[in-house]
N, CA, C and O of each residue as an XYZ file, in Angstrom:
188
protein
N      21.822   -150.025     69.755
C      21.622   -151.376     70.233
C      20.597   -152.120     69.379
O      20.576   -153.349     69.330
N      19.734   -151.324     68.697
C      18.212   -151.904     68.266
C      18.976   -152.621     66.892
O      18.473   -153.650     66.441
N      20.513   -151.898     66.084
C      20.665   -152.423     65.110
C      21.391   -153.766     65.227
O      21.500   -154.515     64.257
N      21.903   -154.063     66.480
C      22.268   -155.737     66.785
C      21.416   -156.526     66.012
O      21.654   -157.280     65.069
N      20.165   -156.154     66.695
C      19.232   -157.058     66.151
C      19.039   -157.468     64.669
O      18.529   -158.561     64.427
N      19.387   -156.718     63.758
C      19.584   -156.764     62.852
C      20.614   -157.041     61.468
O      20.458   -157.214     60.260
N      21.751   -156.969     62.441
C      23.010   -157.357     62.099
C      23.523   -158.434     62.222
O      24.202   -158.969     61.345
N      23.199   -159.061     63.673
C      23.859   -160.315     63.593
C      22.591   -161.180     62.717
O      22.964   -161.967     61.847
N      21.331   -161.035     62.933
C      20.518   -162.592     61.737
C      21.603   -162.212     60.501
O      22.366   -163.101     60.122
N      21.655   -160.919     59.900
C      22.217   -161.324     58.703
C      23.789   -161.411     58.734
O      24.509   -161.263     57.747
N      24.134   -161.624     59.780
C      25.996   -161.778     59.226
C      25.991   -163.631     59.728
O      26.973   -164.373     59.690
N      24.413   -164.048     60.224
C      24.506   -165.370     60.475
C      23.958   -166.103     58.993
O      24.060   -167.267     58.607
N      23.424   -165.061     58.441
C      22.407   -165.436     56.800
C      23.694   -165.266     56.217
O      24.217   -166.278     55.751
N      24.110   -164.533     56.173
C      25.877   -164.698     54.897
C      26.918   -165.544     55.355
O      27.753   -166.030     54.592
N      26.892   -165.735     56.585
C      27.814   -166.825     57.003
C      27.789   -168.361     56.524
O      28.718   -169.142     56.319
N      25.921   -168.569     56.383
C      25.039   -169.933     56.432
C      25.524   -170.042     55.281
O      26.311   -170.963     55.060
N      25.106   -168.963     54.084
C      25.421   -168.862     52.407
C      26.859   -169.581     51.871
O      27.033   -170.586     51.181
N      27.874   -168.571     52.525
C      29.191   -169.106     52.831
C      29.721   -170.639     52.914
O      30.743   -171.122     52.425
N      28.903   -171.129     53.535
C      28.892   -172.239     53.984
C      28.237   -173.437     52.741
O      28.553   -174.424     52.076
N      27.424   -172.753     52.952
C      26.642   -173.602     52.066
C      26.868   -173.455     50.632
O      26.167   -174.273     50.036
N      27.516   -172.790     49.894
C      28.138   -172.387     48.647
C      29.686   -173.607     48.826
O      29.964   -174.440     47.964
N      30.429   -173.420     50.035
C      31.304   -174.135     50.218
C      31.069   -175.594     49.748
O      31.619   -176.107     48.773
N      29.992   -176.317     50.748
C      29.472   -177.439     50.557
C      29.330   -177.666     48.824
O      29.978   -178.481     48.168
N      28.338   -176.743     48.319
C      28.308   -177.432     47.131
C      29.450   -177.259     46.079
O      29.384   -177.691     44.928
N      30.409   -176.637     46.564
C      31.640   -176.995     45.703
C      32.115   -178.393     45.507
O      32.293   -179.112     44.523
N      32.279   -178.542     47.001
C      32.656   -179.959     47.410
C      31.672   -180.666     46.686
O      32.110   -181.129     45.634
N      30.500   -180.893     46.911
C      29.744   -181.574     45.953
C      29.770   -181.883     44.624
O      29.579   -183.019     44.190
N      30.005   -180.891     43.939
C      29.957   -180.582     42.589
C      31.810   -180.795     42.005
O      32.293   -180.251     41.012
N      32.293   -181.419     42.648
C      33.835   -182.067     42.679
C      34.763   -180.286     42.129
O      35.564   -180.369     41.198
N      34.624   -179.451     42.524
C      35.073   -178.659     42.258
C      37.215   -178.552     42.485
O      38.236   -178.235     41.875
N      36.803   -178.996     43.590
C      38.381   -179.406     44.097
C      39.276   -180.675     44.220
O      40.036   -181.138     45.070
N      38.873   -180.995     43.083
C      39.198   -182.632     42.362
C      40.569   -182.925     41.822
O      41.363   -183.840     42.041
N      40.602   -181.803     41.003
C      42.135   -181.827     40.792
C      42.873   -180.346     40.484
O      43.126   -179.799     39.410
N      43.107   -179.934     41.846
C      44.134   -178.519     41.210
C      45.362   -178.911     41.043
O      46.094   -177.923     41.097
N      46.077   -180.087     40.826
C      47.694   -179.928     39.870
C      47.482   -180.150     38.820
O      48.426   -179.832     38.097
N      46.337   -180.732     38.111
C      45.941   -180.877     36.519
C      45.449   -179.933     35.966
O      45.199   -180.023     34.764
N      45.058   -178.305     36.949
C      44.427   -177.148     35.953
C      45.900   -176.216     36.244
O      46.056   -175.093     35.763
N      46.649   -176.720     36.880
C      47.632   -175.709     37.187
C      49.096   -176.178     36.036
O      50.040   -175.439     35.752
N      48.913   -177.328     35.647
C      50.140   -178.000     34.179
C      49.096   -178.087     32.928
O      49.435   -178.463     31.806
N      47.819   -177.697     33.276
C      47.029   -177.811     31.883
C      47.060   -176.658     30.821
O      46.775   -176.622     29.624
N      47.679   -175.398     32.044
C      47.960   -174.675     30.899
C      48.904   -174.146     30.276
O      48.956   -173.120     29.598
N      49.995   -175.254     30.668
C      51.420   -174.880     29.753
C      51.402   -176.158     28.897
O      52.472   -176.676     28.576
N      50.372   -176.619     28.563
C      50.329   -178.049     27.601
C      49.864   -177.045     26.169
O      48.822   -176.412     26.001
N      50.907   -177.168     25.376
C      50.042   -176.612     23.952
C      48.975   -177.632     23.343
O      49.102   -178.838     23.135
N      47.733   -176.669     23.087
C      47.086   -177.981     22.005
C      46.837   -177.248     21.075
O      45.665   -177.386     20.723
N      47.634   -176.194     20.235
C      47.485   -176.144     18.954
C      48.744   -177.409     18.007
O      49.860   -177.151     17.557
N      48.077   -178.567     17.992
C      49.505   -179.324     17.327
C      49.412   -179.750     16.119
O      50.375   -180.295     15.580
């Protein structure tokens, strides 16, 4: 029982992380454009 105590702060500390890693994706425009990295790489640019 004593290790509850200890388990849930940190599965609430990796959850927060989670979260907050999420956020700054969004921030950092990470998910801006996935159909332009997904046709960018059948574009040749050796021309």
């Amino acid at each position: 029982m004593n290790v509850l105590l200890v388990l849930i702060p940190v599965a609430l500390f990796l959850g927060g992380l989670g979260v907050a890693a999420f956020f700054w994706a969004l921030s950092d425009h990470q998910y801006e454009d996935p159909e332009g990295a997904a046709q960018r790489i059948l574009l040749d640019d050796d021309l």
